[in-house]
C-alpha positions in Angstrom: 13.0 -0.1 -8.8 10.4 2.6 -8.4 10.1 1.8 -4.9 13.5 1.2 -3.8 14.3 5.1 -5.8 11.0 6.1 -3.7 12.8 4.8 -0.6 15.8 6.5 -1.4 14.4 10.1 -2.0 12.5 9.8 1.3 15.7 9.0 2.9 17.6 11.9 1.5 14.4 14.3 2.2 14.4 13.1 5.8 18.4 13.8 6.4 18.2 17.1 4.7 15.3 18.0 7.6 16.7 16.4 10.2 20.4 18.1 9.4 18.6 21.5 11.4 17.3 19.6 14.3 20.9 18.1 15.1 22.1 21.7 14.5 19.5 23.1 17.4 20.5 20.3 19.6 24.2 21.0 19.4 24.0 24.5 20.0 21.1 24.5 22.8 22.7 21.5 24.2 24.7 23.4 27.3 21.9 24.9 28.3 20.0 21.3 28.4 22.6 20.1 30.6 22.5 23.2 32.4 18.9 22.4 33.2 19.5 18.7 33.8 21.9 19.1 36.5 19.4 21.1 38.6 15.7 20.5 37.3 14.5 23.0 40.2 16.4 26.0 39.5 13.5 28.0 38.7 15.3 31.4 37.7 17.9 28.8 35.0 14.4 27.5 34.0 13.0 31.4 33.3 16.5 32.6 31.7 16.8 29.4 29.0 13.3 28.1 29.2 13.0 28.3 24.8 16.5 27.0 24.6 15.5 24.1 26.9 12.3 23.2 25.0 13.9 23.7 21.5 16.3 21.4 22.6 13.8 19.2 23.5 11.5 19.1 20.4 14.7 18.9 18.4 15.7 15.9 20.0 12.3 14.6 19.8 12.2 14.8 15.7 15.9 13.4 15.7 14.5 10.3 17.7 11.3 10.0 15.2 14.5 10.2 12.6 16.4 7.4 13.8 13.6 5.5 14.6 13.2 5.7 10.8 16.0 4.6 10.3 18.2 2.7 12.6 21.2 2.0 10.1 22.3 6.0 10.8 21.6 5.8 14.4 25.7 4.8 15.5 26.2 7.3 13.3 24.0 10.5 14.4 24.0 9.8 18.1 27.9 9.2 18.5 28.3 12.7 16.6 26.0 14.4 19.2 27.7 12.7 22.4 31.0 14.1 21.1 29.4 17.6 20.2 31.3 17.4 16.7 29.0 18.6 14.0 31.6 19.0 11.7 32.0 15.1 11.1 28.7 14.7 11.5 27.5 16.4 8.7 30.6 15.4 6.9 29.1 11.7 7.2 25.6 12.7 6.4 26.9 14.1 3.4 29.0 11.1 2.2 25.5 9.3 2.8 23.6 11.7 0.7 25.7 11.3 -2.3 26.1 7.5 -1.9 21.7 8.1 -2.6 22.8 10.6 -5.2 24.9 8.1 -6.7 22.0 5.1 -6.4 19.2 6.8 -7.8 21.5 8.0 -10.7 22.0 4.2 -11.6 18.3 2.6 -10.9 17.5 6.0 -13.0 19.7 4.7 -15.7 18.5 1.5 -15.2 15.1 2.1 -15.6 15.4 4.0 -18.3 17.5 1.0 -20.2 14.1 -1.1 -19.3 11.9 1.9 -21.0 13.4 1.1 -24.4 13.8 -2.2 -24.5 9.9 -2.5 -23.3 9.5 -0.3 -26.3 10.8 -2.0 -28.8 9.9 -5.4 -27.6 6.2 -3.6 -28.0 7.5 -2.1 -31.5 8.7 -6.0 -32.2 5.2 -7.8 -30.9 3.2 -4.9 -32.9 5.1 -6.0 -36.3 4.6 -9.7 -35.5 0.6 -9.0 -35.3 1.0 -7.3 -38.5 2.5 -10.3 -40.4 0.2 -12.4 -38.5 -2.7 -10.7 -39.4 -4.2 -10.4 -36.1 -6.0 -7.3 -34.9 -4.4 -5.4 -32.4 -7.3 -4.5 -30.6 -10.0 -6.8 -30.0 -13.2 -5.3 -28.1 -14.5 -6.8 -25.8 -17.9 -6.8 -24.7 -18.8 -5.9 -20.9 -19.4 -9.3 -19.0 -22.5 -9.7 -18.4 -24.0 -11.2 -14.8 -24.2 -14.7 -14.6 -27.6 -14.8 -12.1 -28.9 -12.2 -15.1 -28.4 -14.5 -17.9 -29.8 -17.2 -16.4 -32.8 -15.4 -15.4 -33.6 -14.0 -19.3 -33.0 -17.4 -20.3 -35.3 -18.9 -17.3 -37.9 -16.4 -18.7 -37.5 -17.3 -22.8 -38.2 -20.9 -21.4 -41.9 -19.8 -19.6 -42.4 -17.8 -22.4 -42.2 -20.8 -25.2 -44.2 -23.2 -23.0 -47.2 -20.9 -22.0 -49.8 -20.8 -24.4 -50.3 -17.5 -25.6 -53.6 -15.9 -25.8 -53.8 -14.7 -29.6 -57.3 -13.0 -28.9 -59.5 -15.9 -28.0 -62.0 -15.5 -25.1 -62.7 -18.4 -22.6 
């Protein structure tokens, strides 16, 4: 759930970015076409060289956007052949508050989860009450296997080597 509500905010952040890149590209776009016919004309070049290159980058991040997410491509890129934002962003926001709508149920969903993990943890607390079990148990750091064996390898040569109690040879 946390994911797929993750999923969905992205989503919504990304449209709400990407709303003002389709907005450069419709308005810069005649002078993109103006350059496209004739790629050579140097003095259309100087006159709408930033409109040109804002078009370009803007069209760039929309690409990077639908990439993204290919379910919205029909949608963005048929809007931008016809040059009609308004039903564009009309269907981006339909989209946006379908994801308003979905978050507001996994929301409510989750939160439906939070108390009955709750008082299934309220329920399994009272039965280790009645049953007399502690609720915490410590537990001691485990210990390395190769270690143990090496402390008990050393008690071993420690009980079978005679021990010196102040006798000289």
């Amino acid at each position: 759930m946390k994911r797929e509500f993750d999923k969905l905010s992205f989503e919504q952040k990304r449209i709400k970015e990407v709303v003002k890149h389709i907005q450069i590209c419709i308005s810069k776009s005649e002078h993109y076409e103006g350059y496209r016919k004739n790629p050579n004309d140097k003095i259309y070049m100087l006159m709408n060289q930033k409109d040109v290159e804002a078009y370009q980058k803007s069209y760039e991040e929309i690409d990077i956007f639908l990439k993204q997410f290919p379910h919205l491509r029909h949608v963005v890129l048929g809007e931008l052949k016809t040059k009609s934002s308004k039903n564009l962003f009309r269907k981006l926001n339909e989209h946006l508050k379908d994801f308003g709508l979905k978050q507001e149920r996994i929301a409510k969903q989750n939160d439906s989860l939070m108390e009955e993990f709750t008082e299934l943890r309220h329920l399994k607390n009272n039965m280790d009450d009645y049953l007399g079990r502690e609720q915490r148990i410590e537990k001691k750091p485990r210990e390395s296997i190769l270690r143990q064996i090496k402390e008990i390898g050393e008690e071993d040569r420690e009980r079978e080597s005679p021990k010196n109690r102040g006798i000289e040879r």
